[in-house]
C-alpha positions in Angstrom: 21.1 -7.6 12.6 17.5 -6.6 13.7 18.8 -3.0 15.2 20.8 -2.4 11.6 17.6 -3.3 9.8 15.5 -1.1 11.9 17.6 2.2 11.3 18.2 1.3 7.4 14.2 1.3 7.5 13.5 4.3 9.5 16.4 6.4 7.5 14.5 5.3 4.0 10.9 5.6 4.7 11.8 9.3 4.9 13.8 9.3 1.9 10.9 7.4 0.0 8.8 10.2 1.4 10.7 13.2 0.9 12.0 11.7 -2.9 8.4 10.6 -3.9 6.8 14.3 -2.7 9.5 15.8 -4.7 8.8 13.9 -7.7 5.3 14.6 -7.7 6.1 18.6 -7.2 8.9 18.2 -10.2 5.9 16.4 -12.7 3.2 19.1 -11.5 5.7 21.6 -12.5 7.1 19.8 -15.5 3.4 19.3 -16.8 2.2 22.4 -15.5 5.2 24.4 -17.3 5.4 22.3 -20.6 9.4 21.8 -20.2 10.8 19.1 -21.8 11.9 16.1 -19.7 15.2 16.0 -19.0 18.0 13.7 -17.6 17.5 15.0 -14.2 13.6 13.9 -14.2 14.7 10.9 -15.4 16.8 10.2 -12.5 14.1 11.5 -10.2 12.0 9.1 -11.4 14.5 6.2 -11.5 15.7 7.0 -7.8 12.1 7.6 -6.8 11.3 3.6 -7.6 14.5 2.7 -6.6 14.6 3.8 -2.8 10.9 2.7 -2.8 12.3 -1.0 -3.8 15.0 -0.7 -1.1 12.3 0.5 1.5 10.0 -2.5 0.3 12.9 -5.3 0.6 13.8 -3.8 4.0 10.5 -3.7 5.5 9.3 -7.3 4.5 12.6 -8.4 6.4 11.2 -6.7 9.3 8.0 -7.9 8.4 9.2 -11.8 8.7 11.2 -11.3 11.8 8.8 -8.8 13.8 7.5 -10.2 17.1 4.4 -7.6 16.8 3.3 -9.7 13.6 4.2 -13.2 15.2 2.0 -12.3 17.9 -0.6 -15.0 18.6 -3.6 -13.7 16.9 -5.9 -15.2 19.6 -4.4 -12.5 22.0 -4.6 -9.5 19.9 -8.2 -10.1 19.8 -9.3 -7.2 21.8 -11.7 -4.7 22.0 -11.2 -2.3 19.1 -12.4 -2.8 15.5 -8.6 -2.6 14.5 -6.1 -3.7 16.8 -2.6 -2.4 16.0 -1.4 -6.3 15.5 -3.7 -6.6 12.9 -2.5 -3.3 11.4 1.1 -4.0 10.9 -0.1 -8.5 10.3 -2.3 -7.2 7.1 -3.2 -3.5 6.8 0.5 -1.8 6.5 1.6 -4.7 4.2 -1.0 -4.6 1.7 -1.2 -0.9 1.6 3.0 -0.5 1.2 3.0 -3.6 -1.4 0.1 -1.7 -3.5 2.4 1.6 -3.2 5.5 0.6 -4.8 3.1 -1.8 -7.2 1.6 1.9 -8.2 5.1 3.4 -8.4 6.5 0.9 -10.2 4.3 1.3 -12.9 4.2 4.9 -13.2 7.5 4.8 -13.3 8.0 1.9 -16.1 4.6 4.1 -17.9 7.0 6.8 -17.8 10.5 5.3 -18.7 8.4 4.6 -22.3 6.4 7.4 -23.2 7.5 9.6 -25.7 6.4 13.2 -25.1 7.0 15.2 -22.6 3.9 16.3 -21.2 3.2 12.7 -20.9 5.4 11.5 -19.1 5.1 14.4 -16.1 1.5 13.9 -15.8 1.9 9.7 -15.5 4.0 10.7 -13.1 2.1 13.0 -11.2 -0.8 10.5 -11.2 0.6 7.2 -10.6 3.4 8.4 -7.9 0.3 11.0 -6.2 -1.7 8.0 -5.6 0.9 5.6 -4.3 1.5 8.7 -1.6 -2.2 9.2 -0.8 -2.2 5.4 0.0 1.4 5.6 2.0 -0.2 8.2 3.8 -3.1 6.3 5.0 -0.8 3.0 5.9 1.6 4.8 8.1 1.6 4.0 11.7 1.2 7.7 12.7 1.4 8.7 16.0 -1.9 10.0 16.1 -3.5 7.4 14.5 -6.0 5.4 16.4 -4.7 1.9 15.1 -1.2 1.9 15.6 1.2 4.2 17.7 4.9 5.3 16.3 7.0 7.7 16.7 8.0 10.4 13.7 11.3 9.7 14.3 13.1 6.2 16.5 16.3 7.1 18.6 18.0 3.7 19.2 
């Protein structure tokens, strides 16, 4: 169960990546162009939210089962300002719960506006900053609070 879990969650957090990046490109060219919105951005949008749901669900199930958050707190004390339990115990979680809480709504602002023009650039906005904060929450493998790899080979 935990190996099927991990793989589900590594194969969407790049398709929550690549489809929100792709979204925000298709709304900077939608706004940018003054198309019309059609049934395709519509289901960019939808999917968008969707996978970021999916990704969401899967991750607080690793979340409550992960022995690198059950670790005892008094033992991750250590000498860095962040230490990578506390990382993946607080700062991940909040930062991926705010992201699909900003994609959500830019993509429920979107599902009712009217025009357009509109409905690209609440797009653009809301989905841009949900990926500017994704950006900062991901264990990357450079990053001096948590190590990962880009890509896990089970």
């Amino acid at each position: 169960m935990h190996h099927t879990l991990l793989t589900l969650h590594s194969i969407t957090r790049w398709l929550v990546l690549t489809s929100l990046i792709y979204g925000i490109w298709m709304a900077w060219e939608g706004y940018r162009s003054g198309r019309q919105f059609s049934r395709f951005n519509n289901s960019v949008r939808h999917i968008t939210a969707t996978i970021a749901h999916i990704q969401l669900m899967l991750g607080l199930s690793l979340y409550m089962i992960s022995p690198v958050v059950k670790y005892n707190v008094i033992e991750a004390e250590g000498h860095s300002l962040v230490s990578e339990h506390t990382f993946f115990r607080l700062i991940h979680l909040l930062l991926m719960v705010v992201a699909v809480v900003l994609i959500t709504i830019g993509s429920a602002r979107a599902k009712r506006i009217e025009t357009a023009g509109l409905k690209f650039r609440t797009i653009l906005i809301w989905f841009s900053l949900a990926l500017l904060i994704i950006l900062v929450a991901i264990p990357w493998p450079f990053s001096p609070f948590a190590h990962r790899p880009y890509f896990r080979f089970f």
